[in-house]
KEBA-71514 format. One record per residue (C-alpha): y, x, z. Coordinates in Angstrom, 1 decimal, padded with zeros to 4 digits. Each point is the difference from the previous one (the first is absolute). Layout:
BEGIN
DRENPA   north    east      up
DRENPA       Y       X       Z
...
***
This chain:
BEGIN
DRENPA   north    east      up
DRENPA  -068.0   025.0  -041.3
DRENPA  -002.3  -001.7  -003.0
DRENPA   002.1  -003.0   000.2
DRENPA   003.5   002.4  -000.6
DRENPA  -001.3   000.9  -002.4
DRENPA  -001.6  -002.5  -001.4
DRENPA   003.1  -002.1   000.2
DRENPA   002.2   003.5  -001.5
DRENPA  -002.2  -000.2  -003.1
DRENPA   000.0  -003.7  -000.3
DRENPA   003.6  -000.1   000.2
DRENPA   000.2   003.0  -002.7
DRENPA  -002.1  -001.8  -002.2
DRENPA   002.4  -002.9  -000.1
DRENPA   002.7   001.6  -000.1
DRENPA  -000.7   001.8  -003.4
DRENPA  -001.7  -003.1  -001.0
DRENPA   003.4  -002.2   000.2
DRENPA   001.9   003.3  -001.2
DRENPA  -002.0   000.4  -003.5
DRENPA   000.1  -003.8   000.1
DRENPA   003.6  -000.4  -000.2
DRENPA   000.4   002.9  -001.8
DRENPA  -002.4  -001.3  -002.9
DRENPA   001.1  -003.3   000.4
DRENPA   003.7   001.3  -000.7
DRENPA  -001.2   002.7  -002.9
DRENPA  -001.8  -003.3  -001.4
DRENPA   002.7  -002.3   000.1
DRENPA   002.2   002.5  -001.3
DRENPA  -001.8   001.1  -002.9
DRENPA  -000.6   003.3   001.3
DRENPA  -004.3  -000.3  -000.6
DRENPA  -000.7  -000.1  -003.1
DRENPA   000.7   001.9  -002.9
DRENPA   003.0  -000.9  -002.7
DRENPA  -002.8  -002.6  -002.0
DRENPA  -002.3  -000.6   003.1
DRENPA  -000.8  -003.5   001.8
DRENPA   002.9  -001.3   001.9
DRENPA   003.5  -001.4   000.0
DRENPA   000.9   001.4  -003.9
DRENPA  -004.1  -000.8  -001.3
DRENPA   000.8  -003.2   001.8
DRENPA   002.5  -000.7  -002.4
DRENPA  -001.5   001.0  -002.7
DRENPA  -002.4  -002.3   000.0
DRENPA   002.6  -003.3   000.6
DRENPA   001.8   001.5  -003.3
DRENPA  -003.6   000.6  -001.9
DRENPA  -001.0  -002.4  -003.4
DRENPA   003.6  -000.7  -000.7
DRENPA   000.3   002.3  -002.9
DRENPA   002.8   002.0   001.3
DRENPA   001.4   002.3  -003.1
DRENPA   000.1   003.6   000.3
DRENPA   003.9  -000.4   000.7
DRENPA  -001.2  -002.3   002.9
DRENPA  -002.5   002.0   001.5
DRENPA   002.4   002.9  -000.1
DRENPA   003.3  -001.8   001.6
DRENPA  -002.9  -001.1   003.2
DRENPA  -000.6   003.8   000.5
DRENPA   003.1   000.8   000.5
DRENPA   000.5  -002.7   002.2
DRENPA  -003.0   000.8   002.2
DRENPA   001.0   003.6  -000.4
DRENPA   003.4  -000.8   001.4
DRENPA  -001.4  -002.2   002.7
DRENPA  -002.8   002.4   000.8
DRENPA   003.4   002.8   000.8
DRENPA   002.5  -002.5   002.0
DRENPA  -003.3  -000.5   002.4
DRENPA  -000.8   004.0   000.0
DRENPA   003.6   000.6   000.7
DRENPA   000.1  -002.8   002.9
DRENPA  -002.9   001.5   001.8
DRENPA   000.9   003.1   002.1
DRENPA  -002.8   002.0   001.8
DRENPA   001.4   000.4   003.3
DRENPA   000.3  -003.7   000.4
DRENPA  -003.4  -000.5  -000.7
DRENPA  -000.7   002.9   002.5
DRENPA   002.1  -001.5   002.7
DRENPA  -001.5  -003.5  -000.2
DRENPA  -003.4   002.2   000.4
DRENPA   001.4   001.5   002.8
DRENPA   001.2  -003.0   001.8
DRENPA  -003.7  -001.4  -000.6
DRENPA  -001.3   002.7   001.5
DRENPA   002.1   000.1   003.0
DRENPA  -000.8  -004.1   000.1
DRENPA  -003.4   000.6  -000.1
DRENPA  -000.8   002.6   002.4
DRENPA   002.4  -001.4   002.4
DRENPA  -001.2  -000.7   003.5
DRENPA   001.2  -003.9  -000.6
DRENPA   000.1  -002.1  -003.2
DRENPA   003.9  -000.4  -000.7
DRENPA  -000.3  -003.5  -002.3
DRENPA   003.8   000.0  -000.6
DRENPA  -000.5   003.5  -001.7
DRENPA  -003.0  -001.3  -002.2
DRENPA   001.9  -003.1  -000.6
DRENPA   002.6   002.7  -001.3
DRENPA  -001.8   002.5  -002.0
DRENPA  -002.5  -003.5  -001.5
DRENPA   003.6  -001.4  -001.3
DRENPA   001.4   003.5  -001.7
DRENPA  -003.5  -000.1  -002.0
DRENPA   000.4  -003.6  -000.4
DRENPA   003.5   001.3  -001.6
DRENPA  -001.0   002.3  -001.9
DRENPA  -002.3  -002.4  -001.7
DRENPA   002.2  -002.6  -000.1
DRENPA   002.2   002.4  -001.8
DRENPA  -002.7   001.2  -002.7
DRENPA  -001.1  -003.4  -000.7
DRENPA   003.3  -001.3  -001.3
DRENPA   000.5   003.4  -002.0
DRENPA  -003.8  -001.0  -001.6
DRENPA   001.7  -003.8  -000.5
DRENPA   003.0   001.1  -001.9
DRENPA  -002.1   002.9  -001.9
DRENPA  -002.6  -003.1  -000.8
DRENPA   003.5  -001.8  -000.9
DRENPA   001.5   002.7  -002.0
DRENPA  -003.2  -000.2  -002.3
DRENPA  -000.2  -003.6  -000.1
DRENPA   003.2   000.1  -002.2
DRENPA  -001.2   002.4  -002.3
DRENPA  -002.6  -002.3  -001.2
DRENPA   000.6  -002.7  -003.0
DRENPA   000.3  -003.5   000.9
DRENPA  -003.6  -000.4  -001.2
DRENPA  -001.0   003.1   002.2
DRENPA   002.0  -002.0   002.7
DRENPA  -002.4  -003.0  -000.7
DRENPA  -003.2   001.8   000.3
DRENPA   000.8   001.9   002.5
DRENPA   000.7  -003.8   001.7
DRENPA  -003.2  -000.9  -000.8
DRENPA  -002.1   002.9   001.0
DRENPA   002.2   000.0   003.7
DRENPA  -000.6  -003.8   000.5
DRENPA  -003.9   000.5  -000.8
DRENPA  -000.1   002.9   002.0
DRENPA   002.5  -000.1   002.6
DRENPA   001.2   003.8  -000.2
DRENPA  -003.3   001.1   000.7
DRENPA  -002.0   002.3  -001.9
DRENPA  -003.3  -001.3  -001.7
***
């Protein structure tokens, strides 16, 4: 009877475990954890497009291109299909057998939806890139070659 139960909470505890998981790990990948000018995708961005000496007029036409990018994704996400893909990882988990062609399903939806968001974040990144001045252009060269794309 210990073991049941044992096992029952053990079982539980993973289950919400790979639920908040994937649900964080989607919220994060999706911009949906951080506030409007907190770390992440947008900050992230920021900081590639930081000591060029963007103009006001600059600065402004990025915003609205974030702003508009920030929407599209909003308006792609839908709350029940994030609830459903909790629900079939649920019913995965606390099945009596591990189904691996369902977790090789529900692992290539997320891998989807990333896929997805990444190549909105490349053509955003894209979008901005032509805003910049051919000597904006240069630096910004410089600083990605030293750097590689990653933050300092």
């Amino acid at each position: 009877m210990k073991k049941s139960k044992l096992t029952q909470g053990l079982l539980g505890l993973l289950a919400t475990a790979m639920l908040l998981g994937g649900t964080v790990a989607v919220a994060h990948e999706h911009g949906e954890d951080r506030g409007e000018n907190g770390p992440g995708m947008h900050q992230g961005m920021r900081h590639m497009f930081r000591n060029l000496d963007l103009t006001e007029e600059q600065e402004a036409q990025i915003k609205s291109l974030m702003k508009e990018q920030r929407q599209a994704r909003s308006e792609q996400q839908d709350e029940s299909e994030r609830e459903t893909h909790r629900s079939k990882m649920l019913a995965l988990v606390s099945a009596s057998k591990f189904d691996e062609n369902v977790a090789r399903a529900l692992i290539a939806e997320q891998q989807q939806h990333h896929e997805e968001g990444m190549l909105n974040f490349m053509k955003l990144q894209q979008q901005v890139y032509q805003l910049l001045t051919p000597e904006q252009q240069e630096k910004f060269r410089q600083q990605f070659a030293e750097h590689g794309g990653r933050k300092r």
